[in-house]
C-alpha positions in Angstrom: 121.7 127.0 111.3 119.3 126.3 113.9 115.5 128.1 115.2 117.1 129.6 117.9 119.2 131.9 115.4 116.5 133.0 113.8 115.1 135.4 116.5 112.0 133.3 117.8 110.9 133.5 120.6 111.0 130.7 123.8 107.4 129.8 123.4 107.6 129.1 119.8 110.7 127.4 120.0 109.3 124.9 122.4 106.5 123.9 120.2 108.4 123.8 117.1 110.8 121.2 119.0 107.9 118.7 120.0 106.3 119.4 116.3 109.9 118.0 115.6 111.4 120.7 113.3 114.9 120.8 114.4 117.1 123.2 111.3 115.2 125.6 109.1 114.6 124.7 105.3 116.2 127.3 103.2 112.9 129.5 102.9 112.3 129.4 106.8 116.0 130.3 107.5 116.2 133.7 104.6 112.4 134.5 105.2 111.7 134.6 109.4 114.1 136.9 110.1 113.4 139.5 107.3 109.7 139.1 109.0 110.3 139.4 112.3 112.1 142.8 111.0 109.0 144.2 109.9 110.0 143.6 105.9 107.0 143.2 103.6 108.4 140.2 101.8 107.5 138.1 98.4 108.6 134.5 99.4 109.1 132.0 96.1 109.9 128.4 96.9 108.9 125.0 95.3 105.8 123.0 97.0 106.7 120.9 100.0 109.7 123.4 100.9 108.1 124.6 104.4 106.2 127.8 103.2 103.3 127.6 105.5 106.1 128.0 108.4 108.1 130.4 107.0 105.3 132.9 106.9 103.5 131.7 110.2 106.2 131.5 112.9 107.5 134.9 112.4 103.8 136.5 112.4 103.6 134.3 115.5 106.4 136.0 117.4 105.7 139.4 116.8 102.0 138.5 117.7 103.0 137.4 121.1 105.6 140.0 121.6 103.2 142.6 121.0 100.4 140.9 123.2 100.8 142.9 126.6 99.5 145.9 124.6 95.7 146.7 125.7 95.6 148.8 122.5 95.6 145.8 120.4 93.4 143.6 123.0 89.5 142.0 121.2 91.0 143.0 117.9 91.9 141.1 114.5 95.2 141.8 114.4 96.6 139.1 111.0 94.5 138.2 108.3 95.9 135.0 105.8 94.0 134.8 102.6 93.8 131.1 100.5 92.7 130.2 98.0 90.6 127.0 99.0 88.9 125.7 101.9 91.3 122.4 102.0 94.0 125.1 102.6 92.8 127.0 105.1 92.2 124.2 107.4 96.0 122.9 106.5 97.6 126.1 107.8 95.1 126.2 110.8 96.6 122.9 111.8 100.0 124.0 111.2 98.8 127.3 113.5 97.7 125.9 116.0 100.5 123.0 116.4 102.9 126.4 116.5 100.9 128.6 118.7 100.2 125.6 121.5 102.0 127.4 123.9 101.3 131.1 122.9 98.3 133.7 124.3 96.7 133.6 120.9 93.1 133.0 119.7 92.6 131.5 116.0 90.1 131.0 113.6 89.2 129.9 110.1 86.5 131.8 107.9 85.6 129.6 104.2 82.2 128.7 102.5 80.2 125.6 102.8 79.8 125.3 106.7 77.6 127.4 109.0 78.4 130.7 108.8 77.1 131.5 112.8 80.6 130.6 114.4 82.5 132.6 112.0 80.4 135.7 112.5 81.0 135.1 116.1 85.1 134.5 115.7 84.8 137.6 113.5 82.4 140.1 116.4 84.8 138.8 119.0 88.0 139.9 117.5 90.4 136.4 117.6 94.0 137.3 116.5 95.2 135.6 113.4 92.0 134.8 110.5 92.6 132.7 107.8 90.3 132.6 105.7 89.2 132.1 101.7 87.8 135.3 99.7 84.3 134.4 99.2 83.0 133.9 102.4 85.3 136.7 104.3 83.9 139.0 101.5 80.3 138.0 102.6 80.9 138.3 106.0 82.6 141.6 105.9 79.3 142.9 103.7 77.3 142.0 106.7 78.9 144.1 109.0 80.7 141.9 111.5 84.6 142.0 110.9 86.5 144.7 111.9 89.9 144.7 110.6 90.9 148.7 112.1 94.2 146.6 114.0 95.3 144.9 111.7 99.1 144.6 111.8 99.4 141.3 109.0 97.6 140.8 105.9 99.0 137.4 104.2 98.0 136.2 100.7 99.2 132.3 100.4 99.5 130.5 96.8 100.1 134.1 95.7 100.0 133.1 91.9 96.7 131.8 92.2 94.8 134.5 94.1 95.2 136.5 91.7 95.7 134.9 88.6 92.5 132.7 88.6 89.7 135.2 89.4 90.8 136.0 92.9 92.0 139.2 92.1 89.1 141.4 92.2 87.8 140.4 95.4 91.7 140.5 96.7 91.2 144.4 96.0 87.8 144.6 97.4 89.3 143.1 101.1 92.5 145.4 101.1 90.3 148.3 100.4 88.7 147.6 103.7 92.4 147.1 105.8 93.9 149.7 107.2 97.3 150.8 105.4 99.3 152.3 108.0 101.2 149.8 110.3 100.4 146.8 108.4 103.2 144.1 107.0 102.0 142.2 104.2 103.3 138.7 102.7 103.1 137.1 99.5 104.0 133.4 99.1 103.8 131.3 96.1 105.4 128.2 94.8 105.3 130.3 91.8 105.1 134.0 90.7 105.1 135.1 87.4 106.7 138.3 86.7 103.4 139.9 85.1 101.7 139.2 88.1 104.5 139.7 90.5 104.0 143.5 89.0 100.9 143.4 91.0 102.0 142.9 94.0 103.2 146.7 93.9 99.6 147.4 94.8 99.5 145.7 98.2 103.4 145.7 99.3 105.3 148.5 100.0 109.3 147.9 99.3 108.7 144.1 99.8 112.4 142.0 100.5 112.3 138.8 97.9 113.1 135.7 99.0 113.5 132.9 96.0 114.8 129.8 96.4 115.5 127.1 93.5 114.7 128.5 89.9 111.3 129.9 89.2 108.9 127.3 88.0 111.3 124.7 88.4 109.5 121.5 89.0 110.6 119.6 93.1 114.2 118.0 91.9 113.0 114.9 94.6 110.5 113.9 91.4 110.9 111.5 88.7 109.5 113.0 85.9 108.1 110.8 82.8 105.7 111.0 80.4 103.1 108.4 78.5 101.6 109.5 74.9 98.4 107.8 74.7 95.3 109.0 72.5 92.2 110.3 74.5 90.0 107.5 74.7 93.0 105.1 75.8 93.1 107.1 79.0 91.2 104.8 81.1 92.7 101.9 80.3 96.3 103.4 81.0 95.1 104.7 84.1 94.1 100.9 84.9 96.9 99.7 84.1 99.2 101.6 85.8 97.5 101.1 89.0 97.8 97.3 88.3 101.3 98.0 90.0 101.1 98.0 93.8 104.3 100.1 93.6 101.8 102.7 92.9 100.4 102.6 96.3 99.2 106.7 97.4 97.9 107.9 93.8 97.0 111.7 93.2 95.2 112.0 89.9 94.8 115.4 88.3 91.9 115.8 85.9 90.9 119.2 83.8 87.2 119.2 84.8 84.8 118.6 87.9 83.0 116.5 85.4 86.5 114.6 84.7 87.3 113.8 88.6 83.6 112.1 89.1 84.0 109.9 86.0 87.6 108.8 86.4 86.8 108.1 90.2 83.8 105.9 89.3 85.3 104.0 86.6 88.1 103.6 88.9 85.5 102.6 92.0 84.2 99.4 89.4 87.2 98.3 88.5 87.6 97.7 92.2 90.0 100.0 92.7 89.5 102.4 96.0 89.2 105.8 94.8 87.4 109.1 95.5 87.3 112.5 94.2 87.7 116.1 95.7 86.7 119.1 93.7 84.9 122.2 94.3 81.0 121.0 93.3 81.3 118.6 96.5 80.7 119.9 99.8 83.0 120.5 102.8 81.8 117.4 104.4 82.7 115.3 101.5 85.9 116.9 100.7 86.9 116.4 103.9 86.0 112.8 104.4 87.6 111.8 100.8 90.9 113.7 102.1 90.9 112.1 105.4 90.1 108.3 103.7 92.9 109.1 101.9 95.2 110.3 104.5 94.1 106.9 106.4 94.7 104.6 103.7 91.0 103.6 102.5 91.5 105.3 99.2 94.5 104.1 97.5 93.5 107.3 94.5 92.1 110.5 95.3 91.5 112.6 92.0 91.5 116.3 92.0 90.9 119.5 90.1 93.7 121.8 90.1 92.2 124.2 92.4 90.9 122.0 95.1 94.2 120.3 94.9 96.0 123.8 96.6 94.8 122.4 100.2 96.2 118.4 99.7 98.9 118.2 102.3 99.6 114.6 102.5 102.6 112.8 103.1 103.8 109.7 101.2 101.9 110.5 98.2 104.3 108.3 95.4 103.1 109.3 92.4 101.1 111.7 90.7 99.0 111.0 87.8 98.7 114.1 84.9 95.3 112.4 83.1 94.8 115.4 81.9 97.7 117.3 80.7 98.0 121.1 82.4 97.7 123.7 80.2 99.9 125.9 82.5 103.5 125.2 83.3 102.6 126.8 87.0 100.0 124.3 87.1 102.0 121.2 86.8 104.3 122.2 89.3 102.1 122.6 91.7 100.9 119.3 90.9 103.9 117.2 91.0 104.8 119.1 94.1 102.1 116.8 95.6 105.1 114.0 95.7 108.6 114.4 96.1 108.2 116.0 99.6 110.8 116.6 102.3 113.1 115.4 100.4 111.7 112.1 99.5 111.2 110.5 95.7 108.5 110.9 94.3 107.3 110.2 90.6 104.8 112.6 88.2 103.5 110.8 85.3 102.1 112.8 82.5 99.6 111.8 80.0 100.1 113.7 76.7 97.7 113.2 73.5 98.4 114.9 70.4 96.3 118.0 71.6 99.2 118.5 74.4 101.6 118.7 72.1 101.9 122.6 72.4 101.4 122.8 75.9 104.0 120.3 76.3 106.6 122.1 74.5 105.7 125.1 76.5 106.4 123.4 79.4 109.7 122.2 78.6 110.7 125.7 77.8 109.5 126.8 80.9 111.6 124.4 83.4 114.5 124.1 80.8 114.5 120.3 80.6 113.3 117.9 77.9 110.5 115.6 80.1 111.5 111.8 78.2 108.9 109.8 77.4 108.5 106.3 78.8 106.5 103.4 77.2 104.5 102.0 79.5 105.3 98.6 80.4 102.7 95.4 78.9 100.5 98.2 77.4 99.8 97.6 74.5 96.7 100.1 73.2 96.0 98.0 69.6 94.3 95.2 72.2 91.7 98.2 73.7 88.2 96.7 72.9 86.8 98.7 70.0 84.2 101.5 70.6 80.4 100.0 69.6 79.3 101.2 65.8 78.0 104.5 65.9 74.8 105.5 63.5 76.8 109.0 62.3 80.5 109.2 61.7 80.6 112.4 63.8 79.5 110.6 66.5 82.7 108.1 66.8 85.4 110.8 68.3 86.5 109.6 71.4 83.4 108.4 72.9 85.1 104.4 73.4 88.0 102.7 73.9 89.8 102.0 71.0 92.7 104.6 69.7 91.8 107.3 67.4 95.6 107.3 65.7 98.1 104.4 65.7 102.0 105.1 66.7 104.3 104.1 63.8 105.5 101.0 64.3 109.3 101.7 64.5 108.6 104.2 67.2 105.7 103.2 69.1 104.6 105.4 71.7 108.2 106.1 72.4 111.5 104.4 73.6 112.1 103.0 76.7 113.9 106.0 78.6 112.5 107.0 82.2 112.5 110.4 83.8 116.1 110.1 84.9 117.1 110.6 81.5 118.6 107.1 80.9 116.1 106.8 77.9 116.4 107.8 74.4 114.2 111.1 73.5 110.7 110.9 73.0 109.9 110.5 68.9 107.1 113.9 69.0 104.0 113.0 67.6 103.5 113.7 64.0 102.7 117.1 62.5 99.1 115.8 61.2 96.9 112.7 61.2 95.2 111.3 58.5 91.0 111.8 58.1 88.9 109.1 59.0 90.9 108.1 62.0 
């Protein structure tokens, strides 16, 4: 199957051939044409599987075809909705790589920048918005959008619009978008079915397109994981990256908090890393991005949420410090790696806390993720924390290990994440006090 079946037009097809697309992935070729029908359309795909075109290249076409219309001249006519600022620039890039040759104006709408331009893009009526809920919600409470043609209203990284908070202000933009005449699109790398109920409130008899098995981690990624305690993090983190193999690292931390202190602890032991997260501002989210796009960060460490717009390619492995607590979450992680059909490799730090979560995972993807002792670490050399004045105090505040492996199982046998290892030994059912 090539482009040219898929009912796109010349224009497009010219820049998708110098953007050097030449046959659809499975998502582009089941979900353009149901598009360019007029379909509303749920599209469910694993990261890295061509999404981004899938919903844009169809929206394209029937843009252009329907330019010569005074009617719809100076007005908004498509509206895509992400979740994070990183994102929104990706697909504009993607957008306006596609639309090089077409009669379309663009424009992105998302917090931390100066508002004037956007207020202007918004008075002036470009065609296609993409923009993140916050600011589009402020801007639209001043008065200056007017969304009366709108003929596309696209919510990207479904799941997470409206699973993580988005949801309310989701309902507050939709309110404001005309109903009749309007196609809407939902695509996720994941959808679960309580909030794929949802969607009944903003599609009307959608088409679903899903390829692969839902939640199903990328199969292009080698999957492994390390049991370590919590304060022997760090030092596994260190001495991983003592490996050159591990060349273009994305590390996944829980907190804001988490991705400044691993990056600086990284930074002294002389190894080039930065952090992106949402307390930072545009500027510097975009410069750590771009240093690490280039090269001058060999780690960039993340949040899960500011991780939604990291679009980079040769990214080999991906570092879980902190363990998801959500099976959607680490695959949208590990989807980071493994892209277009390269290997890539997720490695997953698990203390005894993740125990649950990990289990829950497995369940979730149907696969048993085999531990892998990491090799010439050895966590009973880890420097001991200083003496604390109170016993409540020690916890996890230093470096040494808060519970010891047995010694006939260590922290595991030798198997990788092809499954040429034995099973992971779980960790025991209780620890005794004082450790």
């Amino acid at each position: 199957m090539s482009f040219e079946t898929l009912g796109l037009g010349p224009n497009l097809l010219r820049s998708i051939g110098e953007v050097g697309y030449s046959t659809p992935t499975p998502i582009q070729a089941e979900a353009i044409p149901l598009i360019i029908d007029g379909n509303d359309l749920i599209g469910i795909a694993q990261t890295g599987t061509g999404k981004t075109a899938a919903f844009t290249l169809p929206m394209l076409e029937t843009l252009e075809r329907l330019t010569s219309d005074p009617s719809r001249r100076g007005k908004t006519r498509a509206l895509v909705l992400s979740p994070t600022r990183e994102l929104v620039v990706q697909i504009h890039d993607n957008v306006s790589a596609y639309a090089k040759h077409l009669p379309l104006k663009v424009a992105t709408i998302y917090g931390g920048v100066n508002e004037g331009p956007q207020k202007k893009a918004l008075q002036h009526g470009v065609d296609l918005v993409i923009a993140t809920p916050g600011r589009l919600m402020d801007l639209m409470g001043q008065g200056v959008a007017d969304f009366s043609g709108l003929e596309f209203l696209v919510l990207d990284e479904a799941d997470r619009m409206l699973d993580m908070g988005f949801l309310p202000n989701i309902r507050k933009i939709v309110l404001e978008l005309p109903k009749k005449g309007r196609q809407t699109l939902l695509f996720s790398a994941t959808l679960s079915r309580d909030i794929e109920k949802l969607t009944k409130e903003f599609l009307y008899k959608p088409k679903t397109v899903e390829i692969g098995r839902r939640t199903n981690p990328a199969d292009t990624v080698e999957q492994c994981i390390h049991q370590v305690t919590k304060s022997a993090k760090m030092h596994l983190l260190t001495h991983l990256l003592e490996d050159n193999q591990l060349h273009t690292v994305l590390v996944f931390t829980r907190t804001k908090y988490g991705a400044d202190r691993v990056a600086k602890q990284l930074s002294r032991n002389k190894i080039k890393a930065g952090a992106i997260h949402s307390n930072r501002t545009q500027n510097q989210r975009a410069r750590a991005l771009q240093d690490f796009k280039d090269g001058k960060l060999r780690v960039l460490v993340a949040t899960d949420i500011a991780a939604r717009g990291i679009d980079v390619e040769g990214i080999t492995h991906v570092i879980n410090f902190d363990f998801p607590p959500h099976p959607e979450d680490y695959v949208h992680r590990i989807g980071r790696t493994g892209r277009a059909n390269n290997v890539g490799h997720a490695i997953s730090f698990v203390t005894p806390d993740d125990s649950g979560a990990l289990r829950t995972l497995e369940r979730k993807i149907k696969r048993t993720i085999y531990n892998k002792r990491p090799e010439g670490f050895d966590p009973s050399k880890i420097p001991s924390p200083p003496p604390q004045s109170s016993p409540a105090g020690r916890g996890n505040s230093g470096g040494g290990s808060s519970f010891r492996p047995k010694k006939s199982g260590g922290f595991g046998g030798g198997g990788g994440s092809g499954g040429g290892g034995k099973p992971r030994r779980r960790f025991g059912q209780r620890r005794s006090s004082g450790r």
